[in-house]
TIFIDREN-421360 format. One record per residue: residue number from 1; residue in one letter; x, y, z of N, C-alpha, C in turn. Coordinates in steps of 0.05 Angstrom, whole numbers, plus 32768, in hexadecimal, padded with zeros to 4 digits. Example, Ala and Ser with C-alpha at 12.3 -4.5 7.8 and 13.67 -1.06 7.14 Angstrom:
pos,code,n_east,n_north,n_up,ca_east,ca_north,ca_up,c_east,c_north,c_up
1,A,8108,7F8E,809C,80F6,7FA6,809C,8108,7FBE,809C;
2,S,8101,7FD3,808E,8111,7FEB,808F,8102,8001,809D;
***
This chain:
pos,code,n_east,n_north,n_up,ca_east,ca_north,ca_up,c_east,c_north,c_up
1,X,7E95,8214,7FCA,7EAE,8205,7FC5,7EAA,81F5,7FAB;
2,X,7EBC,81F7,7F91,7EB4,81E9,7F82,7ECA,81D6,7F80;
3,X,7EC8,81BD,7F6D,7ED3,81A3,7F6E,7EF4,81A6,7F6A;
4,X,7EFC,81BC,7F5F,7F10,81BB,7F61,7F21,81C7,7F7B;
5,X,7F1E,81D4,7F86,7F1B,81D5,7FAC,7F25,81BA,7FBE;
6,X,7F0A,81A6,7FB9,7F00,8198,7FC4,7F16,817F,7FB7;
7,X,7F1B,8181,7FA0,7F32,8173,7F9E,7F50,8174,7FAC;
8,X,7F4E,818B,7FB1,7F60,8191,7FB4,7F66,8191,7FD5;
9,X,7F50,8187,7FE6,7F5A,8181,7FFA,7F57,8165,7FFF;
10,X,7F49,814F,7FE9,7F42,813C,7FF3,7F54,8123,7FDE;
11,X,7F64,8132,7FCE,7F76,8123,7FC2,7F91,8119,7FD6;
12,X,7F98,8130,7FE9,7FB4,811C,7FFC,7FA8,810C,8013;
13,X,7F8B,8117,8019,7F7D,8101,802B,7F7B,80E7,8023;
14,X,7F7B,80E1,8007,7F6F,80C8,8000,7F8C,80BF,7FFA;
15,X,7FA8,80CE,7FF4,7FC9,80BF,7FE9,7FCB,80B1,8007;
16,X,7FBC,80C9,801D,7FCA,80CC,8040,7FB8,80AA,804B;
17,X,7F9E,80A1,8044,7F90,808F,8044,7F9B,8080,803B;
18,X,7FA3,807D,801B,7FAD,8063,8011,7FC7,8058,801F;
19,X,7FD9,8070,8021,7FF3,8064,802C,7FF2,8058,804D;
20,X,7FDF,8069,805D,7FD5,8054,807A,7FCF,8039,8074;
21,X,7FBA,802D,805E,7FAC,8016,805C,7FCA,8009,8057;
22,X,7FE0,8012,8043,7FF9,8002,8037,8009,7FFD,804B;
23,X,8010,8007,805C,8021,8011,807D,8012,7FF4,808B;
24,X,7FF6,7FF0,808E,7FE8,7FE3,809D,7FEF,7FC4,8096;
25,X,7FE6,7FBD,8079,7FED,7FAC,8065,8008,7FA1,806C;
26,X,8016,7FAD,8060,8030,7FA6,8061,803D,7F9A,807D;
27,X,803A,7FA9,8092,8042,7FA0,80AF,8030,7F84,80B2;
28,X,801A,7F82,80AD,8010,7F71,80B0,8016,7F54,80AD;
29,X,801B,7F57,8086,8029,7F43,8077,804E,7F3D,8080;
30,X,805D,7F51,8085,8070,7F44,8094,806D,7F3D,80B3;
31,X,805E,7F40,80C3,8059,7F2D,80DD,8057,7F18,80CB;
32,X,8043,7F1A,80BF,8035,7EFD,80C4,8046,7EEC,80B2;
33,X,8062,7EF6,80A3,8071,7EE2,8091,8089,7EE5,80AE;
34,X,808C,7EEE,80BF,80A3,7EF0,80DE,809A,7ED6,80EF;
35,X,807C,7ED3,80F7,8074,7EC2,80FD,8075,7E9F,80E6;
36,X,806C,7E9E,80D3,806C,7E85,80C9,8088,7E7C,80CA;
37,X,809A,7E93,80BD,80BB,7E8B,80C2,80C3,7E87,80DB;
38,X,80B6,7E8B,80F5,80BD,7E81,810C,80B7,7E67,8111;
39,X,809A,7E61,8108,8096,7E4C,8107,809F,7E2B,80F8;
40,X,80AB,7E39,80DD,80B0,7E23,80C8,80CC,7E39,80BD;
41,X,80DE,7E38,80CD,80FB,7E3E,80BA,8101,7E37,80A3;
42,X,80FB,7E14,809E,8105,7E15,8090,80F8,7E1C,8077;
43,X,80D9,7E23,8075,80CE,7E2A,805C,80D8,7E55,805A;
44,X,80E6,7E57,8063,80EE,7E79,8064,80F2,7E7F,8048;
45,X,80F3,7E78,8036,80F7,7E74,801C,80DE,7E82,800C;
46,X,80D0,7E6F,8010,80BE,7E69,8008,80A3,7E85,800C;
47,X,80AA,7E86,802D,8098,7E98,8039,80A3,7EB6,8032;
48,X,80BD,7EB2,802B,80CC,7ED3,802C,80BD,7ED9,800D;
49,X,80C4,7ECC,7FF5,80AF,7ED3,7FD9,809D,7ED6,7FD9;
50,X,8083,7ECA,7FE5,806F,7EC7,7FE6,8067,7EEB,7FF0;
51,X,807C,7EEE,8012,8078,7F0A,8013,8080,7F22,8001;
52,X,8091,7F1F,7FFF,8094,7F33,7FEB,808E,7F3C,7FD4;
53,X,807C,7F24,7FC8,8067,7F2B,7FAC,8052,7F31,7FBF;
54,X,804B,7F2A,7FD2,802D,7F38,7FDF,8037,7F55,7FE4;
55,X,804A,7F63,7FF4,8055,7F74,7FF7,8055,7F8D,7FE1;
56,X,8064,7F83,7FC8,8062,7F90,7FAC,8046,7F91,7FA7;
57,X,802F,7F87,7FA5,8018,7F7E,7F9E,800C,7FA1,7FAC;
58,X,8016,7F9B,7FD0,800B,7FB1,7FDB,800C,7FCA,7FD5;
59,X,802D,7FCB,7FCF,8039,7FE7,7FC6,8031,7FE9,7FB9;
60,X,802B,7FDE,7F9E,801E,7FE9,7F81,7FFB,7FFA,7F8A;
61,X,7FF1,7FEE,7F9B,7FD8,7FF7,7F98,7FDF,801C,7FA7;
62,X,7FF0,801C,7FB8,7FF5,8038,7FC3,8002,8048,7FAB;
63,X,8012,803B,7F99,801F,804A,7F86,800A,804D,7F72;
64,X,7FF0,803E,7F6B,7FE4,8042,7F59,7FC8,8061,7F62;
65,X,7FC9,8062,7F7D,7FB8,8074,7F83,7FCA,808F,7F85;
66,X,7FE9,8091,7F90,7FEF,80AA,7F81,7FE9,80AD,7F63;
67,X,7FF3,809C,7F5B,7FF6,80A3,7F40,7FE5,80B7,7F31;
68,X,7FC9,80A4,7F3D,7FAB,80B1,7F37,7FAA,80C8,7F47;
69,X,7FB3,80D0,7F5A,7FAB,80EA,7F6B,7FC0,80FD,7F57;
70,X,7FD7,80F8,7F4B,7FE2,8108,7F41,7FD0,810C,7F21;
71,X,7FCB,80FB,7F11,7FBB,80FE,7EFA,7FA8,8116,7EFF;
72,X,7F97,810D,7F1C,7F76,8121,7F1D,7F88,8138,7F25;
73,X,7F9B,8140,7F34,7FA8,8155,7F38,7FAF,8167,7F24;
74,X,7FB5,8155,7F10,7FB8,8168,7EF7,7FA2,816B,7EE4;
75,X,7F95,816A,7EF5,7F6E,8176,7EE4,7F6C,818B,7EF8;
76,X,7F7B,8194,7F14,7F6B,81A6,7F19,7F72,81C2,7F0C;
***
């Protein structure tokens, strides 16, 4: 098997990996901004920005590993 093969099966494993860890992430970060806003309404403001730059923060890192799986894709 040579590396380009081996790329070639282990490049949607690792898009299929990153996007689970972002799935994980993300659910996570909105509980836990569902909860504080249960707790403190009136800071919902506050807590809703906060999430959603962590949110974007997350997505970027899943969008930055396609990106890269598409680059090495086009070396094979």
């Amino acid at each position: 098997m040579d590396y380009k093969s081996f790329l070639a099966f282990t490049l949607p494993l690792a898009v299929g990996i990153a996007a689970f860890g972002s799935a994980i992430a993300l659910g996570k970060a909105v509980s836990s901004a569902m909860d504080a806003t249960g707790r403190q309404p009136e800071a919902s403001t506050k807590i809703l920005i906060a999430m959603a730059t962590g949110c974007a923060f997350i997505e970027a890192l899943t969008i930055y590993a396609l990106v890269f799986a598409f680059v090495v894709a086009g070396k094979i």
